[in-house]
C-alpha positions as CSV (number, residue, x, y, z in Angstrom):
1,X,103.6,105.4,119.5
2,X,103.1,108.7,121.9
3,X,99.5,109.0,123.7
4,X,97.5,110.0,120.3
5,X,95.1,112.1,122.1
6,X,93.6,113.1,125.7
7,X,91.9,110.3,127.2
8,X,88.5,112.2,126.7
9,X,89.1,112.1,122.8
10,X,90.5,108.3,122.4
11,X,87.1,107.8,124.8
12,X,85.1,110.2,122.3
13,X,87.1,107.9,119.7
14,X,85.9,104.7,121.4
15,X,82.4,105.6,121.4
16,X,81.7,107.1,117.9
17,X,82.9,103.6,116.5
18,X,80.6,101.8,118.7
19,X,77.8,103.9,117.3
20,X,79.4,103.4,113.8
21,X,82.4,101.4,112.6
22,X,82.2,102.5,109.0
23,X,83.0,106.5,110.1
24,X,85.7,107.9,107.6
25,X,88.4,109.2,109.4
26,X,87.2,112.7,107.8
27,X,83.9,112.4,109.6
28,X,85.6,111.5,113.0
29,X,87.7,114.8,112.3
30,X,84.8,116.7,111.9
31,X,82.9,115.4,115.0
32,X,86.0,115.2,117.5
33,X,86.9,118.9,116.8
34,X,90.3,117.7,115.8
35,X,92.8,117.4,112.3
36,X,92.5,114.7,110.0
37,X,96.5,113.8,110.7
38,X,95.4,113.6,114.7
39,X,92.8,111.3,114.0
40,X,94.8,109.1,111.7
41,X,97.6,108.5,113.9
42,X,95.3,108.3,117.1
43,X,93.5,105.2,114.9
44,X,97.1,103.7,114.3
45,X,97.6,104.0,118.0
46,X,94.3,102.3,119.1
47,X,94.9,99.7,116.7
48,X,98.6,99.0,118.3
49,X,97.0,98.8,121.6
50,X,94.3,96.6,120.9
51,X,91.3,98.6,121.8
52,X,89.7,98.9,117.6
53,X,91.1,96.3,114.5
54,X,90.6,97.5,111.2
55,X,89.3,95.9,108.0
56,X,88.5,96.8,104.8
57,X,85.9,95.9,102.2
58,X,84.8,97.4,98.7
59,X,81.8,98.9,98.0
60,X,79.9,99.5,94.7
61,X,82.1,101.5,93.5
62,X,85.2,99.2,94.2
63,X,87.1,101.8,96.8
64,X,88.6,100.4,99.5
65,X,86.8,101.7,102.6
66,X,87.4,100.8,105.9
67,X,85.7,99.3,109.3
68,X,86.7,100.0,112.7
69,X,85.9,98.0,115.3
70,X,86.2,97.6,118.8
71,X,87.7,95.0,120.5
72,X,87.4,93.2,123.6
73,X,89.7,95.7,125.3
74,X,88.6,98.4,123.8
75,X,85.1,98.0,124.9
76,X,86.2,97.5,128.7
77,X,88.7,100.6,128.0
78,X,85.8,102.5,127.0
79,X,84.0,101.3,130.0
80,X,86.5,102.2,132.8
């Protein structure tokens, strides 16, 4: 995949889901300035690079909602 986003954003990415790993991808949108189809494909990105993994788990109302959560390398990416 092509660079999802400026460096600032994927490091504005990298630090909302250390705050909170159960964001939607709606609510990043919102807080990043930026489209919902940006985020989504700047996730998929950070997930083929290794810096966030994704899983899923059902809530009370049996939707599938969705963790993100930094890895490893995504923590000293966020770092540097």
């Amino acid at each position: 995949m092509a660079e999802c986003l400026k460096k600032q954003n994927q490091f504005q990415i990298l630090k909302s889901l250390e705050r909170d790993s159960h964001p939607t991808q709606r609510q990043l949108s919102n807080d990043l300035g930026v489209s919902l189809g940006k985020i989504n494909y700047c996730l998929k990105s950070l997930i083929q690079k290794g810096f966030i993994k994704v899983d899923n788990f059902r809530n009370s109302s049996n939707k599938i909602q969705y963790s993100y959560l930094l890895t490893l390398k995504g923590i000293e990416k966020k770092q540097s």
